[in-house]
C-alpha positions as CSV (number, residue, x, y, z in Angstrom):
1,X,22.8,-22.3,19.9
2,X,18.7,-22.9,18.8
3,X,17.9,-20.3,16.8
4,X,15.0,-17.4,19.2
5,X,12.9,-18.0,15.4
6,X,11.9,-21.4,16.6
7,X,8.4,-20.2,17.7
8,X,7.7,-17.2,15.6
9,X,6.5,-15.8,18.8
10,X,7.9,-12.4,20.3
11,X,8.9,-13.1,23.8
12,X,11.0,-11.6,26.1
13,X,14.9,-13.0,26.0
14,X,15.5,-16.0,28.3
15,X,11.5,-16.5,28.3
16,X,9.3,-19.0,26.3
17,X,6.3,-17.5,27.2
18,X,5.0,-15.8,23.9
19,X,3.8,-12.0,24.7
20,X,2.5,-11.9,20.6
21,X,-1.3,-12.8,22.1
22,X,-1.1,-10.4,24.8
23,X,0.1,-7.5,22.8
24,X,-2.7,-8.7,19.8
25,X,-5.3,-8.6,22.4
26,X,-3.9,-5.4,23.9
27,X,-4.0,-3.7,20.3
28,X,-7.8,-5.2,19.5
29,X,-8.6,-4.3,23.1
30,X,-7.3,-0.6,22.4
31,X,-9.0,-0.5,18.5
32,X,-12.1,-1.3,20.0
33,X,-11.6,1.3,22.4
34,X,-10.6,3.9,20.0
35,X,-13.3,2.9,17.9
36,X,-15.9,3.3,20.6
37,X,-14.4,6.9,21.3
38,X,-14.7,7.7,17.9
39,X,-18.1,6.1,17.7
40,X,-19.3,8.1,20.6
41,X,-17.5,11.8,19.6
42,X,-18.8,11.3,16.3
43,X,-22.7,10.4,17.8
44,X,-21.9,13.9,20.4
45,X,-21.5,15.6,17.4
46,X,-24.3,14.3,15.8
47,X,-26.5,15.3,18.5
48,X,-25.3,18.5,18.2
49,X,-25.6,18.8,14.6
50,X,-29.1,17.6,14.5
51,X,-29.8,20.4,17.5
52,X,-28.2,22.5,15.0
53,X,-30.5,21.8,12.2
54,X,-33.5,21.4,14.4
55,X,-32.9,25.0,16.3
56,X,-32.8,26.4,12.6
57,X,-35.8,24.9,11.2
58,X,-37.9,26.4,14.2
59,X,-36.1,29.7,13.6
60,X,-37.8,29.3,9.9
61,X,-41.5,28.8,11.3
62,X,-41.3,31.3,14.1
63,X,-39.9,33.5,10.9
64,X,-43.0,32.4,9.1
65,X,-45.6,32.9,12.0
66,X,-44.8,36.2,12.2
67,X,-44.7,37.0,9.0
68,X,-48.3,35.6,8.6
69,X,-49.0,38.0,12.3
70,X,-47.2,40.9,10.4
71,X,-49.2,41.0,7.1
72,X,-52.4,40.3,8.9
73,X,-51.9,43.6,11.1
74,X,-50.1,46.1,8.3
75,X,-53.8,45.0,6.6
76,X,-55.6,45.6,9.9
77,X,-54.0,49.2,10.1
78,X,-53.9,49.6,5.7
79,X,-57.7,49.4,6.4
80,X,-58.1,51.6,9.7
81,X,-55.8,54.4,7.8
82,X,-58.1,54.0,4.9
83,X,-61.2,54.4,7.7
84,X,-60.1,57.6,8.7
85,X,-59.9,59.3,5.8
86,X,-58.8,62.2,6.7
87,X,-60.9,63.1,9.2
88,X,-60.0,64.2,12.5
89,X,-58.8,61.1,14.8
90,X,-61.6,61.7,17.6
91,X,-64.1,59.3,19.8
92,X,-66.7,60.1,17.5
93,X,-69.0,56.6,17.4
94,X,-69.4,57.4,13.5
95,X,-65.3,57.0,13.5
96,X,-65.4,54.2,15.8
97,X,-68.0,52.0,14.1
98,X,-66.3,52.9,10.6
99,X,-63.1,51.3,12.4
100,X,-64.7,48.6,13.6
101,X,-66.6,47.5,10.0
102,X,-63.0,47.9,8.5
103,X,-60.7,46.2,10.8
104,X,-63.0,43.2,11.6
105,X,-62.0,40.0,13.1
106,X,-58.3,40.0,14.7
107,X,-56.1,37.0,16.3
108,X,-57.4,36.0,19.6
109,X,-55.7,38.4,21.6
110,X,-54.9,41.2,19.5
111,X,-56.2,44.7,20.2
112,X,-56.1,47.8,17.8
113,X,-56.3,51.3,18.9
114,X,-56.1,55.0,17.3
115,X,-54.3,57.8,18.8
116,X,-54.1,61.7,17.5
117,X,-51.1,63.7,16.8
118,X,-50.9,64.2,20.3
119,X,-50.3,60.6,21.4
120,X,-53.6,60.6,23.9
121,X,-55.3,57.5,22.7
122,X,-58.9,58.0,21.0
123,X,-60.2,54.3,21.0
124,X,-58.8,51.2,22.0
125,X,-60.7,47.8,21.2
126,X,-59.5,46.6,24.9
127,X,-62.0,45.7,27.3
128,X,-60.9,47.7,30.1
129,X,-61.6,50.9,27.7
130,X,-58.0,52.6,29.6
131,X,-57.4,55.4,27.0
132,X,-53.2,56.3,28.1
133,X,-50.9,59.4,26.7
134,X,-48.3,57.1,24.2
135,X,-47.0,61.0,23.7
136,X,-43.8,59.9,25.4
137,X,-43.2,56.8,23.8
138,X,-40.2,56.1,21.4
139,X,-42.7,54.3,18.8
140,X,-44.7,57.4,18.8
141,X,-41.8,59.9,18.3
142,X,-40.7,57.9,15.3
143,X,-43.9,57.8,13.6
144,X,-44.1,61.5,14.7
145,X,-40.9,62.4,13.2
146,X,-42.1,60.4,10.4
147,X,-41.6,57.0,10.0
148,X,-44.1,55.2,8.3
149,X,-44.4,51.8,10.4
150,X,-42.7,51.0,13.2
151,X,-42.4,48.6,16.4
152,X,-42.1,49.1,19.4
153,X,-39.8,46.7,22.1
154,X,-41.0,44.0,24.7
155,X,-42.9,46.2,27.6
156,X,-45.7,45.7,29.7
157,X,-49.3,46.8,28.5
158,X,-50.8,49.1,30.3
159,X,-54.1,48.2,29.1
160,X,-54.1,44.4,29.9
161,X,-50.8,44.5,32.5
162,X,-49.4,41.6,30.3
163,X,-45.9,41.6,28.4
164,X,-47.0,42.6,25.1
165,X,-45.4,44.8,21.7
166,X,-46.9,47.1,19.5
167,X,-47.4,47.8,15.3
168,X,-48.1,50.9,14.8
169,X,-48.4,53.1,11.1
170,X,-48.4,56.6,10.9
171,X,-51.8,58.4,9.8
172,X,-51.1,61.5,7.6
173,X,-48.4,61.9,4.7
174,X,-45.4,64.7,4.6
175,X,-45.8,67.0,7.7
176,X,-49.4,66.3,7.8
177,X,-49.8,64.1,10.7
178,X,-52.4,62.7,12.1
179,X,-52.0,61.0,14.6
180,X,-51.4,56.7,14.7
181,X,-52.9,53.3,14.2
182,X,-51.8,50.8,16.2
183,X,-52.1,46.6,17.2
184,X,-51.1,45.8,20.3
185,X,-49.7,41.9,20.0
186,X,-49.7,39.7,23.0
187,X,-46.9,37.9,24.0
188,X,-48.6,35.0,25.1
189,X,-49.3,34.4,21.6
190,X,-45.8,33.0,21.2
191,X,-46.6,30.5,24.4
192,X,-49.4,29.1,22.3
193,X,-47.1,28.7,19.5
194,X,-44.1,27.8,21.4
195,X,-46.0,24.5,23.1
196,X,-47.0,22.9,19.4
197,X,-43.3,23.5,18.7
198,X,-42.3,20.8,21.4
199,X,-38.9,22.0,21.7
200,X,-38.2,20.9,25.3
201,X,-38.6,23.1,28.8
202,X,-35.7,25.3,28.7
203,X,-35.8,26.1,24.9
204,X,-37.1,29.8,23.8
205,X,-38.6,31.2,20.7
206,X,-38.2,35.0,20.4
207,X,-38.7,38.0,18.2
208,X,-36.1,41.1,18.0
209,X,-35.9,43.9,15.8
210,X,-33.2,44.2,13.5
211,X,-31.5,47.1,15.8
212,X,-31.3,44.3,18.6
213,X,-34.3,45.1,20.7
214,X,-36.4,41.9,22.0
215,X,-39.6,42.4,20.7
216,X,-41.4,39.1,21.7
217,X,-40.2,36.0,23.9
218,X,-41.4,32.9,25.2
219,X,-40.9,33.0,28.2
220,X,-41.5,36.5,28.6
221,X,-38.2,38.9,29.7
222,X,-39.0,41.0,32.8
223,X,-37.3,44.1,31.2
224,X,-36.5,45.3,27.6
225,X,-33.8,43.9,26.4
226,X,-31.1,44.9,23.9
227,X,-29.0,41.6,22.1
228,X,-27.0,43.4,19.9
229,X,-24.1,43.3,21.6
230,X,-24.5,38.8,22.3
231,X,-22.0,37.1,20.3
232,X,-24.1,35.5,17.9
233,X,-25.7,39.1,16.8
234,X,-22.8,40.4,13.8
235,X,-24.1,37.0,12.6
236,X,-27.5,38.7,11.6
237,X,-25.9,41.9,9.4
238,X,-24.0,38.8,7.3
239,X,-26.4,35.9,6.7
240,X,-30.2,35.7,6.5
241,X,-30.4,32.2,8.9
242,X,-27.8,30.7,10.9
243,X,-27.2,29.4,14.8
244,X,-24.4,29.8,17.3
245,X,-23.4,28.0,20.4
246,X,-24.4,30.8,23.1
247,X,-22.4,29.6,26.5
248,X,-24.8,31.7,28.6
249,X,-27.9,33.7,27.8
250,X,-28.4,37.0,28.6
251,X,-31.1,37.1,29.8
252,X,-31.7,33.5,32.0
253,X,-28.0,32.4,32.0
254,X,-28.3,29.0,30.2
255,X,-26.5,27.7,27.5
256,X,-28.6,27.5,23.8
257,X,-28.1,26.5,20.3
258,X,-29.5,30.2,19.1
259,X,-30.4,29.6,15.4
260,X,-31.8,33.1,13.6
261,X,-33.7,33.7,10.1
262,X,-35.0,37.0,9.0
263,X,-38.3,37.6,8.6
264,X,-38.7,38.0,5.1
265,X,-39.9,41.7,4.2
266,X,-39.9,43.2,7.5
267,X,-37.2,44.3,10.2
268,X,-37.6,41.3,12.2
269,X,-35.7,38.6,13.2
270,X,-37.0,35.3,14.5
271,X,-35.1,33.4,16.6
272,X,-35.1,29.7,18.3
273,X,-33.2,28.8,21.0
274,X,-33.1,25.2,22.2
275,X,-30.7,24.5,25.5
276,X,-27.3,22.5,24.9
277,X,-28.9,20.1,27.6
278,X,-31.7,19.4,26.4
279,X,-30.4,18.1,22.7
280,X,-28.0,16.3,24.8
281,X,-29.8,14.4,26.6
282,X,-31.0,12.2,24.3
283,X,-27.3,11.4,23.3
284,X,-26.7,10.4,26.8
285,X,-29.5,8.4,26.9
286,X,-28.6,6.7,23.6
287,X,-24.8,6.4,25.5
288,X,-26.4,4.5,28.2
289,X,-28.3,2.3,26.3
290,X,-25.7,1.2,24.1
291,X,-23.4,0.8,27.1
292,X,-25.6,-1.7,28.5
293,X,-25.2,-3.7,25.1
294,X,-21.2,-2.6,24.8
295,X,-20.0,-3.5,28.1
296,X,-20.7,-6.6,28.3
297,X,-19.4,-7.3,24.8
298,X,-16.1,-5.7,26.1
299,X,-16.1,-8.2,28.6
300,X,-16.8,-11.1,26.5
301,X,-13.8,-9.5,24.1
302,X,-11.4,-9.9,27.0
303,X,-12.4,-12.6,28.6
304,X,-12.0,-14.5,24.9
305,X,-8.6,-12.6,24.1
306,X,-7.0,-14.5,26.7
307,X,-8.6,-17.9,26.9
308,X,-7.1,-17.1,23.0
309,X,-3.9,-16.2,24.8
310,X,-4.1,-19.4,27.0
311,X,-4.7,-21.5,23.4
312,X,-1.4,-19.7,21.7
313,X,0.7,-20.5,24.4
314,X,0.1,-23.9,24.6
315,X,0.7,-24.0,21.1
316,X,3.7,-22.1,21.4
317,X,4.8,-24.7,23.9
318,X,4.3,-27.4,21.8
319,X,5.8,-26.0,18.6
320,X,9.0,-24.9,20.8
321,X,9.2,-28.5,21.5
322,X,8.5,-29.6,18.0
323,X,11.2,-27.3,16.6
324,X,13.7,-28.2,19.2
325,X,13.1,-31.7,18.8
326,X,13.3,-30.6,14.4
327,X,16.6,-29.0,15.2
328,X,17.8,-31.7,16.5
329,X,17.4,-34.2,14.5
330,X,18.8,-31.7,11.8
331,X,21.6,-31.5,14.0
332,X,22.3,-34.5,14.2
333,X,21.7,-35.1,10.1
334,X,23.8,-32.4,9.6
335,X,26.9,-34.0,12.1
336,X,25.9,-37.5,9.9
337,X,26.4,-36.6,6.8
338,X,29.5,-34.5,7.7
339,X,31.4,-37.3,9.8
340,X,30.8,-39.4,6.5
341,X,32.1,-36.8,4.6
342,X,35.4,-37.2,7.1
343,X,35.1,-40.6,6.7
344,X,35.6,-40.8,3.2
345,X,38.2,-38.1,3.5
346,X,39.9,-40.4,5.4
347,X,39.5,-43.3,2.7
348,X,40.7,-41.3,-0.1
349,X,44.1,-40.2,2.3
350,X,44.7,-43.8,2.4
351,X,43.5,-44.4,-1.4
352,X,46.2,-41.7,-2.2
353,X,49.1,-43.6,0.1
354,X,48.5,-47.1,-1.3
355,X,51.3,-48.0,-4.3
356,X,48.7,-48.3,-7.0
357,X,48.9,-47.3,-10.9
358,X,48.6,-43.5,-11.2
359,X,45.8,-43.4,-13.1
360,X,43.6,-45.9,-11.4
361,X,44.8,-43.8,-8.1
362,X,43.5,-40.9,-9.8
363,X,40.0,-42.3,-10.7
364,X,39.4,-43.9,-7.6
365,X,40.0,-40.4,-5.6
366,X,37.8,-38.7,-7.9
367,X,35.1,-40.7,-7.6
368,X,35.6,-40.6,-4.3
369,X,35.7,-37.0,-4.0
370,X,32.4,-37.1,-6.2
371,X,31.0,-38.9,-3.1
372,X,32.4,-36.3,-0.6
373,X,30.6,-33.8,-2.6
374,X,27.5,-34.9,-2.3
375,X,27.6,-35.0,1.5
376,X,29.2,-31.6,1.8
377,X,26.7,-30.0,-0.5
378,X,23.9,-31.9,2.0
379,X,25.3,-30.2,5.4
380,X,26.5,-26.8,4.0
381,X,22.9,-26.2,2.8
382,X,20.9,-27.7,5.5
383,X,18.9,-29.9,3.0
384,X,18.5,-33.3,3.7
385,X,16.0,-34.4,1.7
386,X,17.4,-32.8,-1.8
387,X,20.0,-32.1,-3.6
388,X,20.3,-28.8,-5.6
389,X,22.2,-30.2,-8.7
390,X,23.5,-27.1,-9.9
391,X,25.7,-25.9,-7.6
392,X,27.1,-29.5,-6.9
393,X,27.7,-30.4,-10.4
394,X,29.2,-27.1,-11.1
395,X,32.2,-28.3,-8.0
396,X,32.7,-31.5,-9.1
397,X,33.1,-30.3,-13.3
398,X,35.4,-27.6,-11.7
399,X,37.6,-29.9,-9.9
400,X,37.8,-32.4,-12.3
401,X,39.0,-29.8,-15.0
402,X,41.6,-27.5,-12.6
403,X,42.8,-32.0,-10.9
404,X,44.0,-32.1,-15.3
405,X,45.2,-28.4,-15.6
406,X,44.4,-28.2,-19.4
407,X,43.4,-25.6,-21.2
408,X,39.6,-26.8,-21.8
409,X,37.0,-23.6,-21.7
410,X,33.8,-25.2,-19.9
411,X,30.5,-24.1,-20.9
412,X,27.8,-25.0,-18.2
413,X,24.2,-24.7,-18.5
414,X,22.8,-26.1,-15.9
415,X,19.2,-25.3,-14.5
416,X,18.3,-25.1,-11.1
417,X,17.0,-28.4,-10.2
418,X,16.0,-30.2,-7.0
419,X,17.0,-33.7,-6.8
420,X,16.2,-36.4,-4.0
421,X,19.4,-37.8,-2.3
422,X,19.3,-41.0,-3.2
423,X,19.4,-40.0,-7.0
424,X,22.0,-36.9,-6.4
425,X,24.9,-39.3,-5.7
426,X,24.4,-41.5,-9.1
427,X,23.8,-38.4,-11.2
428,X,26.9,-36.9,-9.6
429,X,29.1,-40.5,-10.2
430,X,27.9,-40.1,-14.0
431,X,28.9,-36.7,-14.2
432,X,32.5,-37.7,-12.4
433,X,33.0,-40.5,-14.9
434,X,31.9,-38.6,-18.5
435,X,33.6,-35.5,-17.4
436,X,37.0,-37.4,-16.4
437,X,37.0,-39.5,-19.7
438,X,36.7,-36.4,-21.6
439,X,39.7,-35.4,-20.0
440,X,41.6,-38.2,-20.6
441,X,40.7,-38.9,-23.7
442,X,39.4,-36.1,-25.9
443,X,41.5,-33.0,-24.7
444,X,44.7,-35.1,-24.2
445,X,47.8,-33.5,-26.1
446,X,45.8,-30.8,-27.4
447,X,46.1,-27.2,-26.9
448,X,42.9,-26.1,-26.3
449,X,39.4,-27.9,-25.9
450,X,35.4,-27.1,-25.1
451,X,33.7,-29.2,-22.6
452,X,29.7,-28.4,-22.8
453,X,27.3,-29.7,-20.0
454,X,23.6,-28.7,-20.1
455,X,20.9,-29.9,-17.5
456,X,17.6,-29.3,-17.6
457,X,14.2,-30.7,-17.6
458,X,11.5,-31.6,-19.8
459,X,8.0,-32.7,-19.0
460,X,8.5,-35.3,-16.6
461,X,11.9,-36.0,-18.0
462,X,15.4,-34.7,-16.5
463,X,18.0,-34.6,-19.3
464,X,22.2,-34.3,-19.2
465,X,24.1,-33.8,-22.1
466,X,27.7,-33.7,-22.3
467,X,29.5,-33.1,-25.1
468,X,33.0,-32.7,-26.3
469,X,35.0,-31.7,-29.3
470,X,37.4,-34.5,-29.1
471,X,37.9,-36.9,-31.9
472,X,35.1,-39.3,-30.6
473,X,34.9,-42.3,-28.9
474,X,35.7,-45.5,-30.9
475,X,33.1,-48.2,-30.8
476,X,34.7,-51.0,-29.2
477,X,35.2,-48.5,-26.3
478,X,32.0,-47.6,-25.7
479,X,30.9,-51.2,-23.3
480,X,34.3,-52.6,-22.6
481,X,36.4,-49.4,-20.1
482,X,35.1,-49.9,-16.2
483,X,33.9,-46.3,-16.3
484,X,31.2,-47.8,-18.6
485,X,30.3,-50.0,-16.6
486,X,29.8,-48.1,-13.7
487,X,27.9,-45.4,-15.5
488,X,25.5,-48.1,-16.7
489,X,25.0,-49.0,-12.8
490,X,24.7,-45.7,-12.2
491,X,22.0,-45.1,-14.9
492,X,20.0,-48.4,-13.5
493,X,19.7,-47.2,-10.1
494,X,18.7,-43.9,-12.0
495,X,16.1,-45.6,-13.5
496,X,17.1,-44.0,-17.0
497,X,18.6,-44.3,-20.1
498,X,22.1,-43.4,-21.3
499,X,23.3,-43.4,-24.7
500,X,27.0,-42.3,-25.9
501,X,27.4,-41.3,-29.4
502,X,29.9,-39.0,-31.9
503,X,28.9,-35.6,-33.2
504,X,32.1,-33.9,-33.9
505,X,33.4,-34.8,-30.6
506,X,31.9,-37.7,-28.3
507,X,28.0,-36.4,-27.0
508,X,26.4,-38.3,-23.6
509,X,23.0,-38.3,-23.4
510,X,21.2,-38.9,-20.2
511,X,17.4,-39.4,-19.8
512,X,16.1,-39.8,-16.3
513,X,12.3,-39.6,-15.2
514,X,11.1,-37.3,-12.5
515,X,7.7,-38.8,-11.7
516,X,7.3,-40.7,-8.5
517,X,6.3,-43.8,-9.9
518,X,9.8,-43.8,-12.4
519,X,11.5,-43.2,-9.6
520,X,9.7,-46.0,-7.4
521,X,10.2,-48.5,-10.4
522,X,13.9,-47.5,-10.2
């Protein structure tokens, strides 16, 4: 039955159609897949990382821009406190010019004002020249009850009727007070800022005080708002910058990267806010562009994977034919070489019926059997072309020695060597023939013998020895017996050379070359 390894294809059983392609392109069809998944959660990430980091960075400068509005105004208020004096907070215009000279120039926008210990405001540098009770006011009470500088939350200004938040300092030291400076700060100051930040529509960039309390925001909130209880506020009390992904805002409902730092030396926290959106749409729009280069690729990818598959199957079907067509012919070898093998089976039966002298019956079946060898050596192994000499020298020095039955200890070194057919046969005949003579003639009678055979290989050069401990071969023998003569044949075809000499105990030498163009010459 033909061996399912003929194609070194997987395919189903009964099937020649290989399924190897299909399942290759299936797997690069799927890496490339995966690795386009991966490519594009790693780039989503990304995206988010770098809205991370960018959210951050604009929580530094909104930290920094108010730190700069902060120190301009404590100085603004440093100077009215030292104005005053001590004198009596009134509308006095000897008080109010002394405040103007010492306040000077403010931030567009920004508009200072003085009130007494009873919270009615004295002067205000607005334009509408409103002067409102702030008696009632929380800033107030906490300068009253004696803070020294304090903010108030995000509300409306009375004054101006825009969103705005107050810095105000307390006038007076111990239980002397005085009454308050304050600078009323805009909130559209943060729209200004906000637009050369160019952080998308949706993003924000607010101010809270370190209790929670919004104290600035672009866009404005319509009410106060308290964000200590968001989830992104414990952050604050345990780092001084940081962001969280906010699902929904308080205040507007979208989702934000809020990123926070503290504003250094004051109670102030800046924060930036950028929508989830916004910082991914840029992904997507990277997504979509690359899609219009990936897709197509893909398609080129498949469409190639199985003209690849169409080119593998055709040589599948063509190796399946070579390789039934190889098994064959090695089927047909193998039957050759093992009806010839029968054959000469047959031939030595009849060799052993025929009434011939025992010992020329017994050479002529071993060197018959030397020839049987060969063949069954050729079909056992599947090897048609060589011979491994080892193995087959090893059988034929075997049965030669258990065919006498004498008590001869075989020592066989014999390397593991390749030989062409043609050559295996003479080599084995040689073997047949030295080995046997030994036998006969330098064991018989005795009690106990040594039979050494080494094989092995020189450069170029394949070398048998044989040697016994015998009593030697006399000269006259050594050209006259018919097993001399054949192993000089033998040696021809070989194209080597063979000598026989005594070194206590007969030793045969045979020297055969391996090259191609000793063997052609042979």
């Amino acid at each position: 039955m033909r061996n399912e390894r003929l194609t070194g294809l997987i395919r189903p059983h009964g099937s020649a159609r290989p399924t190897l392609p299909l399942w290759l392109a299936g797997v690069l069809t799927a890496v490339v897949l995966g690795f386009g998944a991966l490519t594009v959660y790693e780039n989503y990430n990304n995206a988010l990382r770098e809205g991370e980091a960018r959210a951050v960075s604009s929580a530094h400068v909104v930290a920094a821009h108010m730190e700069w509005m902060m120190e301009a105004s404590d100085l603004a208020l440093r100077r009215i406190e030292t104005a005053i004096s001590g004198r009596p907070i009134d509308s006095s215009a000897e008080l109010i010019l002394d405040l103007e000279r010492a306040v000077g120039e403010l931030p567009v926008g920004f508009e200072y004002a003085i009130l007494d210990q009873d919270g009615q405001t004295r002067f205000s540098s607005a334009p509408d020249n409103r002067l409102p009770n702030h008696a009632e006011r929380a800033y107030f009470k906490r300068l009253k009850d004696g803070e020294t500088l304090t903010f108030s939350r995000l509300l409306d200004d009375e004054q101006a009727g825009k969103p705005a938040f107050i810095i105000a300092r307390r006038i007076g030291s111990g239980s002397d007070f005085l009454g308050v400076a304050s600078i009323t700060i805009p909130n559209d100051n943060l729209d200004r800022f906000w637009s050369s930040m160019n952080l998308g529509p949706n993003s924000t960039i607010s101010v809270i005080r370190d209790d929670g309390w919004l104290v600035a925001r672009r866009p404005s909130a319509l009410k106060p708002v308290n964000l200590s209880t968001t989830e992104w506020y414990p952050l604050t009390r345990e780092k001084a910058s940081g962001f969280h992904h906010n699902p929904v805002s308080q205040i507007d409902g979208f989702a934000r990267i809020v990123a926070f730092w503290k504003v250094q030396d004051w109670p102030l926290i800046a924060l930036a806010a950028i929508e989830r959106q916004e910082v991914l749409d840029q992904f997507w729009r990277n997504l979509f562009g690359d899609a219009l280069f990936v897709v197509p690729m893909m398609a080129i990818l498949v469409g190639a994977s199985f003209w690849i598959y169409t080119l593998l199957y055709r040589t599948a079907a063509r190796n399946e034919e070579l390789e039934q067509a190889a098994e064959r012919n090695r089927f047909l070898l193998r039957e050759i070489h093992h009806r010839v093998k029968n054959n000469l089976q047959a031939v030595l039966a009849l060799v052993r019926l025929q009434r011939l002298p025992p010992e020329a019956r017994d050479d002529m079946a071993r060197r018959i059997s030397a020839m049987i060898a060969v063949h069954e050596q050729i079909y056992n192994t599947d090897q048609f072309e060589e011979v491994e000499v080892a193995p087959y020298a090893t059988r034929l020095i075997s049965d030669i020695a258990s065919g006498y039955d004498m008590p001869v200890k075989l020592d066989l070194d014999l390397a593991p060597i390749a030989l062409d057919r043609d050559l295996a046969l003479p080599l084995g005949m040689i073997i047949n023939e030295v080995v046997s003579n030994a036998f006969k003639y330098a064991f018989a009678g005795r009690s106990e013998g040594k039979l050494s055979v080494r094989l092995f290989q020189e450069v170029g050069m394949l070398k048998l020895v044989i040697r016994d401990d015998g009593p030697g071969i006399a000269e006259d023998a050594r050209t006259t017996g018919m097993g001399t003569k054949l192993i000089s044949s033998f040696v021809r075809q070989l194209g080597g050379q063979s000598e026989m000499h005594n070194d206590r105990g007969a030793v045969f030498t045979l020297t055969v070359p391996t090259t191609e163009e000793a063997a052609e010459a042979a």
